[in-house]
BAPA-877915 format. One record per residue (C-alpha): residue in one letter; x, y, z. Coordinates in Angstrom, 2 decimals. Example, Ala and Ser with C-alpha at 12.3 -4.5 7.8 and 13.67 -1.06 7.14 Angstrom:
BEGIN
- type | x | y | z
- A | 12.30 | -4.50 | 7.80
- S | 13.67 | -1.06 | 7.14
This chain:
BEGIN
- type | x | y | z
- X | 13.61 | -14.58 | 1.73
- X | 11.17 | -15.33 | 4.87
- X | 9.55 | -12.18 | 6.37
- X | 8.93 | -14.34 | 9.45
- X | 12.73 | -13.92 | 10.03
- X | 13.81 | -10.80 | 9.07
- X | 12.33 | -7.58 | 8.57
- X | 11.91 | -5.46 | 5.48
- X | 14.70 | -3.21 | 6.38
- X | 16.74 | -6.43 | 7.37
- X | 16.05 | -7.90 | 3.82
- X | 17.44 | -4.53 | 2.54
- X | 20.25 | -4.64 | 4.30
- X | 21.38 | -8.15 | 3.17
- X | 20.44 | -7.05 | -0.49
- X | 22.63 | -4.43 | 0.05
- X | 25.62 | -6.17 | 1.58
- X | 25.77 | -8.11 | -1.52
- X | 25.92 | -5.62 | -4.00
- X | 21.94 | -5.55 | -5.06
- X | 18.64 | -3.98 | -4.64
- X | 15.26 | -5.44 | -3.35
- X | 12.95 | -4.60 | -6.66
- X | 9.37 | -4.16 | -5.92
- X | 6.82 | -2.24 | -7.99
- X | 3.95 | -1.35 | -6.81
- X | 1.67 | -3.12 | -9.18
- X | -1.88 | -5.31 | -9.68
- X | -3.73 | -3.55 | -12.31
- X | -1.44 | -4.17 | -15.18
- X | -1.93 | -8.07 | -14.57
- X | -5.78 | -7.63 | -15.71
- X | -4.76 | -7.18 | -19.43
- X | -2.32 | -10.00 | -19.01
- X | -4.88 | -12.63 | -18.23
- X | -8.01 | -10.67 | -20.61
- X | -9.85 | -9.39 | -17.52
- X | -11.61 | -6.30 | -16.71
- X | -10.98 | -4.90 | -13.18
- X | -14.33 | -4.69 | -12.09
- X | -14.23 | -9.15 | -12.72
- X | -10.72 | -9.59 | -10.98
- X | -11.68 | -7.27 | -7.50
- X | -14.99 | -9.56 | -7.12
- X | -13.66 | -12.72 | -8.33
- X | -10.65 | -13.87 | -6.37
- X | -9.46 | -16.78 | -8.67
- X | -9.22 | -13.98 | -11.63
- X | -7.57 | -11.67 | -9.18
- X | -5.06 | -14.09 | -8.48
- X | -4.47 | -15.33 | -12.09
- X | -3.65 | -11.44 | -12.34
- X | -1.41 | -11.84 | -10.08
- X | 0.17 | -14.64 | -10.96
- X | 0.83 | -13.49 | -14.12
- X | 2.46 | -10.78 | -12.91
- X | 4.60 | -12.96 | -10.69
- X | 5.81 | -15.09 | -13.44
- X | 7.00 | -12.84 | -15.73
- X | 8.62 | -9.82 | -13.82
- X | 9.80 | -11.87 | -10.77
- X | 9.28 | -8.65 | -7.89
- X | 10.98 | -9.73 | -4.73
- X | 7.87 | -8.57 | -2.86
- X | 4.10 | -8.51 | -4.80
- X | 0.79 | -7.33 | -3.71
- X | -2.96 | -7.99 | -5.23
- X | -4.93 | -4.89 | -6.74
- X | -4.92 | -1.87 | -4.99
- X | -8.13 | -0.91 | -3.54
- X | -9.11 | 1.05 | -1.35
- X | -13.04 | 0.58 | -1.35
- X | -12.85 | -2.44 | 0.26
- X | -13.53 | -1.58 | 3.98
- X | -16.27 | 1.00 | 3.00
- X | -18.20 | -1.10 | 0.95
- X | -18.24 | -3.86 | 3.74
- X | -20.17 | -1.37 | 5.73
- X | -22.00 | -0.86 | 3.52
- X | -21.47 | 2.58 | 1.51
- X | -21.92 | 3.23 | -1.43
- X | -19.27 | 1.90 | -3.73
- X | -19.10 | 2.29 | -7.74
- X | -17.59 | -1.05 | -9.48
- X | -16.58 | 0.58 | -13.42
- X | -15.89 | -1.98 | -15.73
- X | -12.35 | -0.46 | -16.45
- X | -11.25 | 1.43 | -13.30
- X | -10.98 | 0.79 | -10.05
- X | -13.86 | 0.69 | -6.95
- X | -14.97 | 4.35 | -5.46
- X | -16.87 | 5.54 | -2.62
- X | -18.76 | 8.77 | -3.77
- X | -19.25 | 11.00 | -0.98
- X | -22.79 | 10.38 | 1.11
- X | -24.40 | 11.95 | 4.79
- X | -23.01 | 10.63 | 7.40
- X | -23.88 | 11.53 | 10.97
- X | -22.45 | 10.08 | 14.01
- X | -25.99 | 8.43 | 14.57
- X | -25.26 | 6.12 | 12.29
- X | -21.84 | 4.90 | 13.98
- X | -23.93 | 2.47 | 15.98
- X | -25.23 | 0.81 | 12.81
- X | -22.24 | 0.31 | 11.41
- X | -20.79 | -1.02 | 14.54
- X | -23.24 | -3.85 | 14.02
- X | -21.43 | -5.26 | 10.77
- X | -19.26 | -7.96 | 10.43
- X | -17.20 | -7.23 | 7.99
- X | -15.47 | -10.88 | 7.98
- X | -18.82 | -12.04 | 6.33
- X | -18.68 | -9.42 | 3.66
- X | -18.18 | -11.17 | 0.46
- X | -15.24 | -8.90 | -1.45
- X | -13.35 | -8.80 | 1.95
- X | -13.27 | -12.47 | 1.96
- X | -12.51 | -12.43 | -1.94
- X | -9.42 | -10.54 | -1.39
- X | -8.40 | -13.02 | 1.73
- X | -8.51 | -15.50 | -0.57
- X | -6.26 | -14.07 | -2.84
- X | -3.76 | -13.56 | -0.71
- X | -4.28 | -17.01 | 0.37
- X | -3.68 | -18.37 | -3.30
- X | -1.00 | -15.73 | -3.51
- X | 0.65 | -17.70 | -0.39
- X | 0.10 | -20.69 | -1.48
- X | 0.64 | -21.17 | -5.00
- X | 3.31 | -18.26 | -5.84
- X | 7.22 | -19.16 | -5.31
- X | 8.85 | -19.02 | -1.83
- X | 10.81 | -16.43 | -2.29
- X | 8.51 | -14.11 | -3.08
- X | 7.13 | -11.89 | -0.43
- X | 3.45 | -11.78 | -0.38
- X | 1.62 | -8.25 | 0.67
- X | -1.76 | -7.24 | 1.40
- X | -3.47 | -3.93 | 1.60
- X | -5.47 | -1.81 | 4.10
- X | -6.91 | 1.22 | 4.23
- X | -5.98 | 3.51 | 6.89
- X | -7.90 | 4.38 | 9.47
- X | -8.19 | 8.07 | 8.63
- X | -8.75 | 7.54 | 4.98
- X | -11.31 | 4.99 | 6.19
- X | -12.90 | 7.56 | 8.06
- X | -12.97 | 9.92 | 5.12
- X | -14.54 | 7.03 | 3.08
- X | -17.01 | 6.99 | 5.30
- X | -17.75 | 10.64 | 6.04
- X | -16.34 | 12.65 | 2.86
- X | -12.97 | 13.80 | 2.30
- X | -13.57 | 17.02 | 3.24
- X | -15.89 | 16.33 | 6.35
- X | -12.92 | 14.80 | 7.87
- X | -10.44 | 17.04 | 7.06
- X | -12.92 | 19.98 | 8.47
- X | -13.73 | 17.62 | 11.61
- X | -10.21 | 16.98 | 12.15
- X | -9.55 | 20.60 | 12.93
- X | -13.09 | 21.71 | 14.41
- X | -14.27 | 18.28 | 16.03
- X | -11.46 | 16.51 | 17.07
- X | -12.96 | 14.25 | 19.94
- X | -15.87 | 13.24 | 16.73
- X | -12.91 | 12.10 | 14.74
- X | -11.24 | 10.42 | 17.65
- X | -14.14 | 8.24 | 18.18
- X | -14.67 | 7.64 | 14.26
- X | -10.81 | 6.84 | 13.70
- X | -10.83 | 4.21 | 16.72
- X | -13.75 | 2.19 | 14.73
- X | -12.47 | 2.51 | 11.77
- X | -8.94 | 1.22 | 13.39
- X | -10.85 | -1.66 | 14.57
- X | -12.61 | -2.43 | 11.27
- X | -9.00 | -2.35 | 9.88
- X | -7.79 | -4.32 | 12.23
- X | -10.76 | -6.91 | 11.64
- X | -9.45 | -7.33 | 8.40
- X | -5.78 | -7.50 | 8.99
- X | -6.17 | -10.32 | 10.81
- X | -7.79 | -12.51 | 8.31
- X | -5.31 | -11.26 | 5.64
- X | -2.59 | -12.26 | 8.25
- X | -4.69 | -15.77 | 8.68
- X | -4.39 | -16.40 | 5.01
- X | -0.45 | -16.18 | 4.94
- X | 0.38 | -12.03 | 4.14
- X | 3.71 | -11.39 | 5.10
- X | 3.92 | -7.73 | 4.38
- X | 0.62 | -5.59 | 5.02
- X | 0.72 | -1.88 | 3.49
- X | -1.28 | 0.75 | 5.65
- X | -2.81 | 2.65 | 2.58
- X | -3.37 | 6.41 | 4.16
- X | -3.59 | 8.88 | 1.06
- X | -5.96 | 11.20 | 2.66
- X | -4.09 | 11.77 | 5.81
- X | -1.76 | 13.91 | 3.85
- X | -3.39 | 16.61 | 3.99
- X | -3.46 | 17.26 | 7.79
- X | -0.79 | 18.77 | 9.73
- X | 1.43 | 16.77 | 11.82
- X | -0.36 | 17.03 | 14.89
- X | -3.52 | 15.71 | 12.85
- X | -1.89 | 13.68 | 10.91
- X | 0.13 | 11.67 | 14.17
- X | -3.43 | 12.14 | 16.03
- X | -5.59 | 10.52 | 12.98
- X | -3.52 | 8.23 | 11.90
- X | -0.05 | 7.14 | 13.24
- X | -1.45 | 6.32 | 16.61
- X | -3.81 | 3.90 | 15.17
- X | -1.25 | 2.99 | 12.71
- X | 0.73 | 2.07 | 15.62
- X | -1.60 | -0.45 | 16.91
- X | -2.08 | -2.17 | 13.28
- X | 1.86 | -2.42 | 12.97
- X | 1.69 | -3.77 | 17.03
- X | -0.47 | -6.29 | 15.41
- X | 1.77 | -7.62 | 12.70
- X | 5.06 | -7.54 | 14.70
- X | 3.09 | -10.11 | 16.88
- X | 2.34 | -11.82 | 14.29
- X | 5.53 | -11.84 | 12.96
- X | 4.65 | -9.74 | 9.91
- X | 5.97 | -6.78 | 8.25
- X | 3.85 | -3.75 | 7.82
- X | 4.34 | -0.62 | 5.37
- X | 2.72 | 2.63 | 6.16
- X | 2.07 | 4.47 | 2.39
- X | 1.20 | 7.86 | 2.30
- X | 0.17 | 9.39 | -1.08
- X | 1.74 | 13.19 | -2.32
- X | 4.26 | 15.24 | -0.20
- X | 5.17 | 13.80 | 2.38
- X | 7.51 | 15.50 | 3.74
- X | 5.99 | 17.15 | 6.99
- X | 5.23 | 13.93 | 8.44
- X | 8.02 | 11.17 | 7.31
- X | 9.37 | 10.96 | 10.67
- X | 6.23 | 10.50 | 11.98
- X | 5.49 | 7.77 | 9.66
- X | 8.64 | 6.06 | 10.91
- X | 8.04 | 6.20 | 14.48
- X | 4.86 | 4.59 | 13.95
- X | 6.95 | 1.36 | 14.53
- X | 6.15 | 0.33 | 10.82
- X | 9.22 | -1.71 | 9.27
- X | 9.12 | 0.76 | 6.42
- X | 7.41 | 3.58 | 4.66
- X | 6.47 | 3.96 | 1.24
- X | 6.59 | 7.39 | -0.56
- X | 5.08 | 8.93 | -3.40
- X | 7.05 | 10.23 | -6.74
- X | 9.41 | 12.97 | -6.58
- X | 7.06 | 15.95 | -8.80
- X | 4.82 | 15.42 | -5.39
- X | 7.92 | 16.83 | -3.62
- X | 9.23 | 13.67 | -2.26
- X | 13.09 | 14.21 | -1.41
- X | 13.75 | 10.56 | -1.25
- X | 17.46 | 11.09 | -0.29
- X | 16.61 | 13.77 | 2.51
- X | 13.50 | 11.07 | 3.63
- X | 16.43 | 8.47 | 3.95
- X | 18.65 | 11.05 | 6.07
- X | 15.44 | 11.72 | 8.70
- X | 14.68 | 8.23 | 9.47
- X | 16.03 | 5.35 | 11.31
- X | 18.05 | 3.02 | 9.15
- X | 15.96 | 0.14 | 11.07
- X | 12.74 | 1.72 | 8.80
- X | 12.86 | 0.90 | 5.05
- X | 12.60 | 3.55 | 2.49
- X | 10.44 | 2.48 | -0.47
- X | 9.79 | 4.27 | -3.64
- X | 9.23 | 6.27 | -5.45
- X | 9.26 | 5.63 | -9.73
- X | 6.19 | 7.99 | -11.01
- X | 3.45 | 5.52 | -12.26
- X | 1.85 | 8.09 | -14.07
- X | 4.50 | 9.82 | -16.15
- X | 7.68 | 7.37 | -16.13
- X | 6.17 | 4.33 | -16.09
- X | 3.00 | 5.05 | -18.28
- X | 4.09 | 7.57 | -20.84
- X | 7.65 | 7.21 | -20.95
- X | 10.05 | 5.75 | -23.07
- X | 12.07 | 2.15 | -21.94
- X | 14.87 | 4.81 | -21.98
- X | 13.11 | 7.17 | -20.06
- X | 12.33 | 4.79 | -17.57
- X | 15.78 | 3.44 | -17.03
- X | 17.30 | 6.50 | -16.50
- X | 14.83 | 7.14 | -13.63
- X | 15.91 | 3.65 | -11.95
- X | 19.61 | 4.38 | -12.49
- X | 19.20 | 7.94 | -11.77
- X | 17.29 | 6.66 | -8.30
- X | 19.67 | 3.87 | -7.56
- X | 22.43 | 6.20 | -7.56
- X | 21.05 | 9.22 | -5.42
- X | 19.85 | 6.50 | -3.20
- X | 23.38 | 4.38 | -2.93
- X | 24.92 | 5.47 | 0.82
- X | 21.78 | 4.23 | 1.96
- X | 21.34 | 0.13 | 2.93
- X | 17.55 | 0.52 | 3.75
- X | 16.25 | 1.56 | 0.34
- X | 13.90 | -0.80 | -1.86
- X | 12.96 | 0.22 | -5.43
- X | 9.42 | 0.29 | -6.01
- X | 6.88 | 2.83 | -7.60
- X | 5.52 | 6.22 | -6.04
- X | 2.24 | 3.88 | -5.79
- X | 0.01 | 1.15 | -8.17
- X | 1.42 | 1.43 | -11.77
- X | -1.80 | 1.86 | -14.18
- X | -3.62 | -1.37 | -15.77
- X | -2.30 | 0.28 | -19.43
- X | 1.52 | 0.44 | -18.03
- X | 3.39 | -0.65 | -21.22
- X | 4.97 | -3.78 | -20.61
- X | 8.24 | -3.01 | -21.55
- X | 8.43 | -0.53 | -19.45
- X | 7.74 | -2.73 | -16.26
- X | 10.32 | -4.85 | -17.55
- X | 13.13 | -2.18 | -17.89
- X | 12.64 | -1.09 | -14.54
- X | 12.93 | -5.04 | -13.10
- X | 16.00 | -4.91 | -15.32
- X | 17.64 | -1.49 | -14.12
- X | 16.73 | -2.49 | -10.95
- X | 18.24 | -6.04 | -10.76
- X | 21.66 | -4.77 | -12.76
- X | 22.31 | -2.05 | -10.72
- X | 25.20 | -2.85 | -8.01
């Protein structure tokens, strides 16, 4: 497969014409026992990220892969304050903000931040050193859930209703930021980059298009130019704001599990078949706590309700847990790969 010449959906398609599926959990964390890590180690040290990775790589063979999941990675750069457990991954605690302090911030390049150049260089080991066919993703935040980083969850979704024009202004920088770091993930050979926006799911659509899919937009104007793919992933239900998602002019959307209320069927009716559908396997109940049973019946049961559609990749409703029994990842490559 090479992303420079077709797009996600396009991939799809072609999977689809000949009988399979594109298989692609979501999934970094459960590398870290693989290689005897911690995940504090592997998201500050990019040749033990990648060896988590890599491991990963070699023995469940995804057709697209990504490095951990984090979404700390912008904040911290400017500077807030981020927690690093030993066992979990990166947060941003909530802090004061005021717009004062938008100038400051505005004075940081993030490019010289060493854990945003860590995780370039994953993704250029990734590129470099895993097989061809294998796509290789990278992962932003989104600009709203940047902003709510930055300002507290609940500031932002309280500013998006009562100070709009405040959260304009804070969702262009952030878009910028973002787009900062795109660029050096798309220097270091990313084919795929996945816009991660779980906060924006709580605003309504005319927040949630204001917020975020504008600047969305612009990120996915960015890789299209470059000739990359880009993935807009929304956390939770969905379901008010799918189509705006897909006109984002993203090459696909990925969806959380169905107990969030994700109708990945209906999703697949609303869009454009040009826009792939990705998802939506729970991580925390199927793939954690179920049985190898359990868990193919999900794929099948998935595969099936999801058959009249040529756009549709398997993956997970988002990053599968670092204590995701094995077996389990494997019977879902396997249900995934056998079904036709």
């Amino acid at each position: 497969m090479n992303a420079k010449d077709y797009s996600i959906a396009s991939l799809a398609h072609h999977a689809f014409a000949r009988g399979k599926r594109l298989v692609a959990p979501l999934m970094g964390f459960p590398g870290i026992g693989m290689i005897g890590t911690n995940i504090k180690v592997a998201q500050q040290n990019h040749w033990m990220h990648f060896r988590a990775v890599r491991a990963l790589a070699e023995r469940y063979k995804p057709d697209l892969i990504f490095p951990l999941m984090d979404l700390s990675v912008e904040a911290n750069a400017l500077g807030r304050y981020t927690i690093f457990p030993r066992d979990d991954s990166a947060t941003v605690p909530k802090q004061p903000f005021s717009d004062g302090e938008l100038d400051a911030l505005r004075g940081i390049d993030i490019v010289s931040d060493s854990r945003v150049m860590s995780y370039v260089e994953t993704v250029r080991r990734m590129r470099s050193q895993l097989p061809r066919e294998m796509l290789v993703g990278a992962y932003v935040a989104g600009p709203y859930s940047l902003a709510g980083l930055i300002m507290g969850a609940d500031d932002a979704a309280m500013a998006s209703l009562g100070a709009p024009d405040e959260m304009d202004v804070l969702c262009d920088f952030t878009r910028e930021t973002i787009t900062t770091y795109a660029r050096q993930l798309i220097g270091a050979g990313a084919q795929v980059l996945c816009v991660l926006e779980p906060s924006a799911v709580m605003l309504g659509p005319e927040q949630f298009e204001r917020f975020s899919a504008v600047h969305v937009q612009k990120i996915a104007g960015l890789c299209r130019g470059a000739c990359v793919n880009s993935i807009y992933h929304t956390c939770g239900n969905t379901m008010h704001v799918v189509e705006i998602m897909a006109a984002a002019g993203v090459d696909g959307i990925s969806l959380d599990a169905a107990h969030t209320g994700v109708d990945l069927p209906a999703v697949a009716q609303r869009v454009s078949k040009d826009v792939a559908v990705i998802g939506n396997i729970c991580p925390a109940t199927t793939m954690l706590t179920g049985s190898r049973d359990e868990v193919r019946r999900s794929v099948e049961d998935l595969l099936e309700a999801m058959r009249p559609y040529p756009n549709f990749i398997l993956s997970t409703g988002c990053d599968l847990p670092a204590e995701t029994p094995p077996e389990n990842i494997e019977e879902f490559m396997d249900a995934g790969r056998c079904h036709a």
